[in-house]
VEXTITI-593635 format. One record per residue: residue in three letters; z, y, x of N, C-alpha, C, O in turn. Coordinates in steps of 0.05 Angstrom, whole numbers, padded with zeros to 5 digits, always signed. Last residue first. Layout:
// VEXTITI-593635
ALAZYXZYXZYXZYX...
//
This chain:
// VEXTITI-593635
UNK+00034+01524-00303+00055+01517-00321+00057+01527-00346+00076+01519-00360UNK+00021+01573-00275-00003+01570-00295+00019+01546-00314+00021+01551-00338UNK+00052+01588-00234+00039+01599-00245+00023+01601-00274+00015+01619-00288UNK+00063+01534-00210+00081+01549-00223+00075+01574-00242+00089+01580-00262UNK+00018+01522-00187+00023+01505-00203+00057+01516-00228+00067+01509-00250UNK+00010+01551-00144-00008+01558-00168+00009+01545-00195+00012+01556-00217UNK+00054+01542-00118+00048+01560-00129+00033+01570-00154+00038+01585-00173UNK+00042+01486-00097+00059+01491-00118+00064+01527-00130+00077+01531-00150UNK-00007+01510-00076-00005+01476-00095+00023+01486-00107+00023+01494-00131UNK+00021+01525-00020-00007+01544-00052-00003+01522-00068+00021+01523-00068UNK+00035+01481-00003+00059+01505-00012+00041+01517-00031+00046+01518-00056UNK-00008+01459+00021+00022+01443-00005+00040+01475-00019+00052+01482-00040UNK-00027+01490+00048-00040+01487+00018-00020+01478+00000-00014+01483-00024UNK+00013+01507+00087+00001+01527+00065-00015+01510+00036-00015+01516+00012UNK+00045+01483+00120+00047+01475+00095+00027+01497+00081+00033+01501+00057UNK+00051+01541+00174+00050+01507+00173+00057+01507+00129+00070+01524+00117UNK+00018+01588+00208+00029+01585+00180+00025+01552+00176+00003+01540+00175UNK+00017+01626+00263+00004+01597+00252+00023+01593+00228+00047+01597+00233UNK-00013+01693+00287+00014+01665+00274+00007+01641+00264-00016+01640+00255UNK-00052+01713+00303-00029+01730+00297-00005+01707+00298+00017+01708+00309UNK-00115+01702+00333-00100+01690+00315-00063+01703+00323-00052+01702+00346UNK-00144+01719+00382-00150+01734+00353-00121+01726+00330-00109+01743+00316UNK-00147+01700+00419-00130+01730+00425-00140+01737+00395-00144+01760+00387UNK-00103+01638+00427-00116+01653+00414-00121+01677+00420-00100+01687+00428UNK-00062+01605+00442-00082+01615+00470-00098+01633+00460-00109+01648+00476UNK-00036+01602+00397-00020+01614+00417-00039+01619+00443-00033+01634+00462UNK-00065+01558+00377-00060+01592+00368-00050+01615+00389-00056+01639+00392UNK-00068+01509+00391-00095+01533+00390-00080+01557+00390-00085+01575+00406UNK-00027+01479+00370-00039+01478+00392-00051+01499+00406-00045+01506+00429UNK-00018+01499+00316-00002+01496+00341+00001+01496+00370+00016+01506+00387UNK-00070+01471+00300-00062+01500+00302-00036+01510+00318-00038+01529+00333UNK-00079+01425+00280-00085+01426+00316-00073+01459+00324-00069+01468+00346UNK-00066+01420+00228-00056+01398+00239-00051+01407+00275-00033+01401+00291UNK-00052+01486+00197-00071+01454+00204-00060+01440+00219-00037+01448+00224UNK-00068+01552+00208-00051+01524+00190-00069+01503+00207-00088+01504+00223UNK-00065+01621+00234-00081+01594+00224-00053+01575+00215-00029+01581+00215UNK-00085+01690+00216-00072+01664+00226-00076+01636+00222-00092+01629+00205UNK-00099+01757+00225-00111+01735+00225-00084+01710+00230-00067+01713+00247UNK-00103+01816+00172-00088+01795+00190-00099+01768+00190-00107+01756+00170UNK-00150+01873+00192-00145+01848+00181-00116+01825+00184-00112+01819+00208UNK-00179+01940+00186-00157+01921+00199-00149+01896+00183-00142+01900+00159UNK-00254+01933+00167-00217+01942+00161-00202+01931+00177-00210+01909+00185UNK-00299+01900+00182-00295+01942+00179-00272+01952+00182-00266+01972+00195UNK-00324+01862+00172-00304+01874+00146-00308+01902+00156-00316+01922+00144UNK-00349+01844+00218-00371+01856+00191-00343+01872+00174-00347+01894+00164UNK-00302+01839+00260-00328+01873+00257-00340+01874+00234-00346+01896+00225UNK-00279+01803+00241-00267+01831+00233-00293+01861+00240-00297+01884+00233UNK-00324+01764+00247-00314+01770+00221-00300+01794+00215-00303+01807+00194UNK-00327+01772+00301-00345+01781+00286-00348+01779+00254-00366+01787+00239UNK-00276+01747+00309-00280+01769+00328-00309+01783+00313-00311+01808+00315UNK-00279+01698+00292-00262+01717+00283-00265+01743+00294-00251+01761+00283UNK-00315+01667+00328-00326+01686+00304-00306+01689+00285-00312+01683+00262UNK-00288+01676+00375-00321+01687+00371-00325+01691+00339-00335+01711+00328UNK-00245+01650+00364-00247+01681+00375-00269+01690+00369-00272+01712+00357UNK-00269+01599+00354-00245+01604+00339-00253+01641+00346-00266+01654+00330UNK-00303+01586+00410-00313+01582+00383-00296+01598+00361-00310+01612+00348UNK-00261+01591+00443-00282+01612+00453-00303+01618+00416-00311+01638+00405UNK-00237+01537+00432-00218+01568+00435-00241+01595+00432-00235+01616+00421UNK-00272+01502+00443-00258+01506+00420-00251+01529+00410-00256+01539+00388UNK-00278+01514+00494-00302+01511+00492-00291+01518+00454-00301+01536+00442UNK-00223+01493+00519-00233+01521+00517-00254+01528+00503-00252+01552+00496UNK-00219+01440+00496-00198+01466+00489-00216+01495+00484-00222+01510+00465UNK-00271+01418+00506-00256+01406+00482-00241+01442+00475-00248+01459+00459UNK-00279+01432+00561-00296+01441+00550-00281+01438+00515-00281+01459+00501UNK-00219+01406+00579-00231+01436+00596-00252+01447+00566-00244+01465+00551UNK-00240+01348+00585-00211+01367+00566-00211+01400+00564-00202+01414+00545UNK-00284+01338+00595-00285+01346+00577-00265+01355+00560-00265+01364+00537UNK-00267+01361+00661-00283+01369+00653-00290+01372+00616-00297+01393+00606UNK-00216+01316+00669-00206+01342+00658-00240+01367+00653-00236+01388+00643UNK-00261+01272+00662-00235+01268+00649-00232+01300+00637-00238+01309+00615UNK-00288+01278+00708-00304+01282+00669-00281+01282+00657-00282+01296+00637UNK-00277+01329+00753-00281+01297+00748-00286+01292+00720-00290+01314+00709UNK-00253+01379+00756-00261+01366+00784-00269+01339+00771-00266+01323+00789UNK-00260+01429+00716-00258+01407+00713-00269+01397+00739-00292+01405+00745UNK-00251+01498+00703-00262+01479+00719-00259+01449+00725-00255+01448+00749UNK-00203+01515+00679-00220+01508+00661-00241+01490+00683-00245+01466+00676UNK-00140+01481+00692-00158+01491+00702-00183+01491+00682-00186+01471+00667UNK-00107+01452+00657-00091+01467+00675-00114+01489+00682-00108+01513+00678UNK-00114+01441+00594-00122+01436+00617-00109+01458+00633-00101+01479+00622UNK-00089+01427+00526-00094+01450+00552-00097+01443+00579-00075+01438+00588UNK-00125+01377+00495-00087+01381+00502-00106+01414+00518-00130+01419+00519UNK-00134+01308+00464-00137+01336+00463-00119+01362+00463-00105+01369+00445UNK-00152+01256+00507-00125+01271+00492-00141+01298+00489-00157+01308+00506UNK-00214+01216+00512-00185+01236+00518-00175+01244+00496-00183+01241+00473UNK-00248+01157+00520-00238+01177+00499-00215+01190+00515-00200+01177+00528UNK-00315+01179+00567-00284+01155+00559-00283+01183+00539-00294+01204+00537UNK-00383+01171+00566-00359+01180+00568-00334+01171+00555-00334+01156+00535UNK-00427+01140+00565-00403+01133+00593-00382+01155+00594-00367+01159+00613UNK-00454+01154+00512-00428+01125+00513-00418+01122+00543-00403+01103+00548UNK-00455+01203+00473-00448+01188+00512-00432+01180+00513-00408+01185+00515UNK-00449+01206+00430-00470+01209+00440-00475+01204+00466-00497+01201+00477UNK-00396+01191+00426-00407+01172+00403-00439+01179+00424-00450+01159+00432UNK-00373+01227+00446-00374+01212+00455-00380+01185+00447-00374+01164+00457UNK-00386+01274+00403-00387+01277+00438-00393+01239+00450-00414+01230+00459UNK-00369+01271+00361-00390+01263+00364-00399+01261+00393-00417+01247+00403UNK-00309+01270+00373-00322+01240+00364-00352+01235+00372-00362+01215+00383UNK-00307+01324+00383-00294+01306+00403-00301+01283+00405-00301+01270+00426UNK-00323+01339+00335-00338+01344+00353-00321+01326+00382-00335+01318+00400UNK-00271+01318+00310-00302+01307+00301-00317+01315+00319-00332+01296+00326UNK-00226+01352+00334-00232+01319+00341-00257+01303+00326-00261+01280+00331UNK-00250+01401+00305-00242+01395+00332-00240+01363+00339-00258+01352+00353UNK-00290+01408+00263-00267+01402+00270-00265+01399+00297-00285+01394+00310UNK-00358+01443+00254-00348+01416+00258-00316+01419+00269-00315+01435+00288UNK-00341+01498+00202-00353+01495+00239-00342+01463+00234-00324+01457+00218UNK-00358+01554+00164-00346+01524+00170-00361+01515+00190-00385+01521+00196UNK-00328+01606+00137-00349+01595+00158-00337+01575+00161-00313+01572+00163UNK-00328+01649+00078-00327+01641+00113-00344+01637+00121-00366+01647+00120UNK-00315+01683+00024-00318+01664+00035-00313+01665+00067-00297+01680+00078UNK-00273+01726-00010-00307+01736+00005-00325+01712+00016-00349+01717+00017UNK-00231+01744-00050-00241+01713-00043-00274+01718-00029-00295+01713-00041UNK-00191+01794-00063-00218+01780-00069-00223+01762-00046-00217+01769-00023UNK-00138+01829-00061-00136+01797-00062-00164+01790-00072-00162+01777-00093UNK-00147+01883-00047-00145+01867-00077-00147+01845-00078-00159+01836-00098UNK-00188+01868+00007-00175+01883-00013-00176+01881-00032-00197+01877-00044UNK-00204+01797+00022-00199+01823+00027-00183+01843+00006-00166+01834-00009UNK-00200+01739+00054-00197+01747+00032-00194+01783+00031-00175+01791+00044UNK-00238+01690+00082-00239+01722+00079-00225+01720+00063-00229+01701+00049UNK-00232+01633+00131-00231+01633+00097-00225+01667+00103-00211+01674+00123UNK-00262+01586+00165-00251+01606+00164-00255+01627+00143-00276+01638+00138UNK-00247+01509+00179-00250+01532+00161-00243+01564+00163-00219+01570+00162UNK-00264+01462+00217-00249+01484+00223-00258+01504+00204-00278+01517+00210UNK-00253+01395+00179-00274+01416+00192-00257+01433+00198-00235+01430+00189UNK-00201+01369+00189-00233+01364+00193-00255+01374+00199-00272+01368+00216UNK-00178+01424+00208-00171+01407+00192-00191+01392+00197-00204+01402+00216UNK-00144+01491+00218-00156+01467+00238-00149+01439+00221-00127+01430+00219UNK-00164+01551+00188-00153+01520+00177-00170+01497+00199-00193+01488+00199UNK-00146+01607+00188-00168+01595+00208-00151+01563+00196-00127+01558+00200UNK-00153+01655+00147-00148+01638+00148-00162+01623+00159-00185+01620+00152UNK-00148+01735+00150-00175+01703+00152-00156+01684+00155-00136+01694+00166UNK-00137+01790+00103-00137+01768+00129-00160+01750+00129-00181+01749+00116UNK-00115+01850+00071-00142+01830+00066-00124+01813+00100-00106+01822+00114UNK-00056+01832+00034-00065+01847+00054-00093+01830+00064-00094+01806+00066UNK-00011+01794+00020-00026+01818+00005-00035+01839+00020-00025+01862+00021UNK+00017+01751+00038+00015+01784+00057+00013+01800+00038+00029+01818+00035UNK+00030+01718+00000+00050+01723+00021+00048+01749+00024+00064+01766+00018UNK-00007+01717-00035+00008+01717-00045+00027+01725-00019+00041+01744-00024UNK-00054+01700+00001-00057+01732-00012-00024+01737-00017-00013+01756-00006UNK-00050+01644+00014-00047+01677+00035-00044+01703+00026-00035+01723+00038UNK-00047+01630-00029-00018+01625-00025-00026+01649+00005-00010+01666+00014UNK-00109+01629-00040-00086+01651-00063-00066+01652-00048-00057+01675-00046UNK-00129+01606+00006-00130+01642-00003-00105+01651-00018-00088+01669-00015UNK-00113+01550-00006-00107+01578+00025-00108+01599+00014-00087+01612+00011UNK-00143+01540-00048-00111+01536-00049-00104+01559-00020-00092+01580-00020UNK-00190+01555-00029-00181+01564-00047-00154+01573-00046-00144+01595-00045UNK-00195+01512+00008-00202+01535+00011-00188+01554-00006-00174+01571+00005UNK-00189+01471-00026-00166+01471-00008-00172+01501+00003-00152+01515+00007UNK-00232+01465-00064-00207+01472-00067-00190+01484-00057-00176+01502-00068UNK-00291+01498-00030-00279+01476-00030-00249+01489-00039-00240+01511-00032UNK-00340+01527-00082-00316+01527-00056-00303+01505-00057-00301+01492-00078UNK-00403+01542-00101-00380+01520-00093-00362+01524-00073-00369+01524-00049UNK-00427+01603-00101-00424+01579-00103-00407+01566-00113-00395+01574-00132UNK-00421+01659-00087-00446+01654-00104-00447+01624-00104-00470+01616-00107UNK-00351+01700-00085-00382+01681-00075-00394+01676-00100-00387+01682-00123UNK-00317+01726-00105-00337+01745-00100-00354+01718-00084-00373+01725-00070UNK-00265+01714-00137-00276+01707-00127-00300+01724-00129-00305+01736-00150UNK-00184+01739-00143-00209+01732-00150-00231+01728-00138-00228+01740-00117UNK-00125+01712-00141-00140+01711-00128-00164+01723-00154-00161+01718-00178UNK-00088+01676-00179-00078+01697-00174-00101+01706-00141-00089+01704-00119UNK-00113+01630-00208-00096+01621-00172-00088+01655-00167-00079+01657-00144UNK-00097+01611-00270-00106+01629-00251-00096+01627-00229-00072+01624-00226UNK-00151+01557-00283-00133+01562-00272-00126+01584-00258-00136+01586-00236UNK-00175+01503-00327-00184+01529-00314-00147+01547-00312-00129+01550-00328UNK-00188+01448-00294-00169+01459-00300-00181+01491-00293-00190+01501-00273UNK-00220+01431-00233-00227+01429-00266-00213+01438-00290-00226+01435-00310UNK-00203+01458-00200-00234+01460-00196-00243+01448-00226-00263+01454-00239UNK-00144+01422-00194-00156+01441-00184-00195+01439-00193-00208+01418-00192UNK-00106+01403-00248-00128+01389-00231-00145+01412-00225-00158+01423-00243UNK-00040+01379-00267-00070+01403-00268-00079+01402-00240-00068+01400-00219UNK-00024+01331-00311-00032+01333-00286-00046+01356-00282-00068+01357-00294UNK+00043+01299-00341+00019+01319-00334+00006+01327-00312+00020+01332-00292UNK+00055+01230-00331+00069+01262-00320+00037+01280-00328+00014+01273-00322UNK+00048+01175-00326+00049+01188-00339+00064+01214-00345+00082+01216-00361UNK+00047+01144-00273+00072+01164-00274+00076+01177-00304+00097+01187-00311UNK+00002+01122-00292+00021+01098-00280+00046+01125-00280+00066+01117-00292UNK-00033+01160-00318-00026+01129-00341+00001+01116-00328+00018+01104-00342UNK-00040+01204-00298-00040+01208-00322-00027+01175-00341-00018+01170-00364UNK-00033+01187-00244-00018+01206-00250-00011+01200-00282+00011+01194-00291UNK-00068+01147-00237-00040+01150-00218-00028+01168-00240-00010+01158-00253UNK-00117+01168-00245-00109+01148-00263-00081+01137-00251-00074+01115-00260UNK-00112+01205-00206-00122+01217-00235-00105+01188-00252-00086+01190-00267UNK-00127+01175-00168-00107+01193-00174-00099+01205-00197-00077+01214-00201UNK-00178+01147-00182-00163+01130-00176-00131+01147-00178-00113+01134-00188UNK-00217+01195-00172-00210+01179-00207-00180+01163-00206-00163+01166-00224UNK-00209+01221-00128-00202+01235-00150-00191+01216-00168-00168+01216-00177UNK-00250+01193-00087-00212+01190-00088-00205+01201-00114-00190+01185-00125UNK-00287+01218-00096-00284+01191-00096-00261+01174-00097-00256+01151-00104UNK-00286+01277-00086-00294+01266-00108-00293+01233-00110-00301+01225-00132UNK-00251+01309-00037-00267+01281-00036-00267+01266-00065-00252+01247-00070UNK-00224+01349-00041-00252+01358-00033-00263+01325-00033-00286+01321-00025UNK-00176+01365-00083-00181+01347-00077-00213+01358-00074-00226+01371-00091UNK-00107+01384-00106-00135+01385-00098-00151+01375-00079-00142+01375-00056UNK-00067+01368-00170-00090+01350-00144-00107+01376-00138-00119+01388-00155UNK+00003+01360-00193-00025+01378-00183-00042+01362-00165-00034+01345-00149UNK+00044+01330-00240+00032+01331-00213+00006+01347-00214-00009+01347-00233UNK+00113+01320-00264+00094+01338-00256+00076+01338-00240+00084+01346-00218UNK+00155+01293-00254+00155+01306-00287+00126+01313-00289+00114+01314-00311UNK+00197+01241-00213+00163+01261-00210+00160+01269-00244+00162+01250-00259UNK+00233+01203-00219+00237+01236-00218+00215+01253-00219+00215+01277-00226UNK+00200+01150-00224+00211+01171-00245+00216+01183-00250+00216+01191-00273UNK+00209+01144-00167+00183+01152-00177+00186+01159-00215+00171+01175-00226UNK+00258+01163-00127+00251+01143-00152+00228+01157-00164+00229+01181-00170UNK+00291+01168-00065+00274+01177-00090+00263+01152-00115+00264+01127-00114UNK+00294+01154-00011+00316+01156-00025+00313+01170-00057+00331+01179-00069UNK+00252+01137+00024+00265+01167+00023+00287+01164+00008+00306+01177+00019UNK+00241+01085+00008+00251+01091+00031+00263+01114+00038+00281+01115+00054UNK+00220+01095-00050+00237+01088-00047+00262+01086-00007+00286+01085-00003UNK+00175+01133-00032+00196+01142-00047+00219+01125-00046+00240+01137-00042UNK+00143+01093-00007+00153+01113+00007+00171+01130-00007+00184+01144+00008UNK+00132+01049-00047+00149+01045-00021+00162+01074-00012+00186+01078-00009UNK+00110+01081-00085+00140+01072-00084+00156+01064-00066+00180+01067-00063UNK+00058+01092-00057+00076+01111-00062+00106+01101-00073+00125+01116-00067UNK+00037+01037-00053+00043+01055-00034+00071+01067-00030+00091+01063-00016UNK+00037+01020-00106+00051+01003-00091+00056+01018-00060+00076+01012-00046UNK-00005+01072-00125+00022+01061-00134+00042+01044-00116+00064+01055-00111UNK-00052+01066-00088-00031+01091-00087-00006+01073-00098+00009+01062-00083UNK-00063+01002-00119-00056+01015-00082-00040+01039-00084-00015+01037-00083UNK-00076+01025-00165-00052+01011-00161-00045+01005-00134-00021+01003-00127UNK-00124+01055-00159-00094+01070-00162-00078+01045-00162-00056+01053-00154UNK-00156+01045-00097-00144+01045-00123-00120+01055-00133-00100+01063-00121UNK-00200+01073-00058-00172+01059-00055-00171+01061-00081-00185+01080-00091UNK-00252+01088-00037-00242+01068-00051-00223+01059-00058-00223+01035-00065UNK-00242+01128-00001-00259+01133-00020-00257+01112-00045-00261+01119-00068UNK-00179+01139+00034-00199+01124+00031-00222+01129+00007-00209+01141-00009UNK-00146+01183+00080-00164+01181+00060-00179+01163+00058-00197+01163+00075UNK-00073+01161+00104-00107+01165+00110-00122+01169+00077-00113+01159+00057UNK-00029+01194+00080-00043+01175+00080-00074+01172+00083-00093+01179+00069UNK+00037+01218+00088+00007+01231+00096-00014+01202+00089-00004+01185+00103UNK+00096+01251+00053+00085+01239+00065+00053+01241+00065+00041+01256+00051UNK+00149+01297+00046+00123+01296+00048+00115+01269+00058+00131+01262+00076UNK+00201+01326+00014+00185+01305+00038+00166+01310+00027+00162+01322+00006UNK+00224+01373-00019+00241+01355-00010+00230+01334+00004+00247+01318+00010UNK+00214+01442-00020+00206+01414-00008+00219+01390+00005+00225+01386+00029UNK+00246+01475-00066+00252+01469-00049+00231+01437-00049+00231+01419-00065UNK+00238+01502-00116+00219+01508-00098+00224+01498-00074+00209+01507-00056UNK+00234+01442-00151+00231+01472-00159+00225+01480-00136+00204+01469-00127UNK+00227+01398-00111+00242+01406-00135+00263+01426-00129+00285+01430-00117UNK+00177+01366-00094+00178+01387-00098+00202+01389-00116+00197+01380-00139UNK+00140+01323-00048+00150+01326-00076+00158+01355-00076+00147+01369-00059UNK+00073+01307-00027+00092+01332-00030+00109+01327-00051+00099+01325-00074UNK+00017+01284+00005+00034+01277-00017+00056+01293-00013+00062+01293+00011UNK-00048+01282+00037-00023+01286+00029+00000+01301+00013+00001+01325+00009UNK-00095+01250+00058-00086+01259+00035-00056+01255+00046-00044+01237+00057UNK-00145+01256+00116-00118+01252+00104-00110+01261+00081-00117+01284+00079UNK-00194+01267+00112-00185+01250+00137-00155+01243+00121-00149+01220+00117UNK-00207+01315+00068-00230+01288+00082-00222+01270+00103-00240+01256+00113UNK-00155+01313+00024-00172+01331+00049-00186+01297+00059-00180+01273+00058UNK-00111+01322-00020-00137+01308-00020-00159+01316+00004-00181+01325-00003UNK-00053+01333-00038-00080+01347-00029-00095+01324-00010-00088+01315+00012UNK-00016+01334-00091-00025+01318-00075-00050+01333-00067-00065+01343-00083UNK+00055+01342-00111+00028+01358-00100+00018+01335-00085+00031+01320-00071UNK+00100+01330-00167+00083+01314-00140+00071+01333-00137+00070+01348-00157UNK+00158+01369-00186+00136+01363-00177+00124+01345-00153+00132+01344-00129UNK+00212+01335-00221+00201+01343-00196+00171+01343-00196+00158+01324-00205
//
């Protein structure tokens, strides 16, 4: 069985895989310091509670935007599962995509594109509600154009109230009214809509620079939420990176 592990700045999470059927998942906050014999004593618990054995794992993939977590996984994989490991961003790898930026992309970016290309094949944007809110181009002929990255929705929710301390913490939900009678439904009001207006706005000026008809949809944790008030966003696509993760990972095998 394949492990997938994706490595995102608030949460890592863990995927088995055998062949193409997803047999669980579990999610573990991201620490910068955790060890691998932490992951280890972790991850058996939670295999063993599923009904799994950490000797079924043959195979594991990492992508990973938090360089600090890496070693400790790395040394999970290659010494305590001893399973082969291909390792996004260092592993040269074809994701079935090609790239037209002038930088650094984040993995998980990546991992979106190819497993979007691979579905539609058709240029789109990938709106990823994750820590940060990512909005990922890919256009004709499956090329990789880049985005836009915006503060996350519950980080701007953090910084809000990190910067006014007489404001209380809320839920982040749809307000009945955008007009807010009191601070409560005033910053639920500004959170959603104020969110929503951000997401449209500049999907809405991403399909004017392309030029072409596009498909837009999103993933993530809050996308469920969002999408459906969207007038840009088409569908919300749940598991995309785990799912690109085992894609690529079939690919290049």
């Amino acid at each position: 069985m394949l492990l997938a592990i994706d490595v995102g700045n608030t949460n890592t999470e863990f995927a088995l895989f055998d062949g193409e059927e997803l047999r669980r998942t579990w999610r573990l906050r991201t620490e910068r310091h955790r060890t691998a014999d932490e992951y280890v004593i972790w991850l058996h618990q939670m295999f063993q509670a599923s009904g799994f054995a950490l000797s079924t794992v043959t195979a594991a993939i990492i992508a990973c935007v938090v360089p600090e977590a890496l070693f400790p996984l790395r040394q999970l994989c290659k010494h305590t599962l001893n399973v082969p490991l291909t390792l996004l961003g260092e592993d040269a790898l074809d994701l079935g995509i090609r790239t037209a930026t002038e930088g650094e992309v984040g993995a998980d970016r990546l991992v979106n594109a190819a497993e979007a290309w691979r579905r539609y094949r058709m240029p789109l944007v990938i709106v990823d509600f994750g820590t940060a809110t990512t909005f990922d181009v890919v256009g004709e002929g499956g090329v990789y154009l880049g985005g836009a990255i915006a503060p996350g929705v519950n980080l701007s929710l953090e910084a809000l109230q990190a910067a006014a301390s007489k404001l209380p913490g809320i839920r982040i939900r749809q307000p009945e009214r955008v007009i807010g009678r009191s601070t409560v439904p005033a910053m639920e009001s500004g959170i959603f809509y104020g969110y929503l207006g951000l997401v449209d706005g500049i999907n809405r000026r991403i399909l004017n620079e392309y030029g072409q008809p596009m498909k837009v949809f999103a993933t993530g944790g809050l996308a469920a939420l969002y999408a459906p008030h969207s007038e840009t966003i088409e569908e919300t696509v749940e598991d995309l990176t785990i799912r690109g993760l085992l894609t690529i990972y079939e690919a290049n095998r």
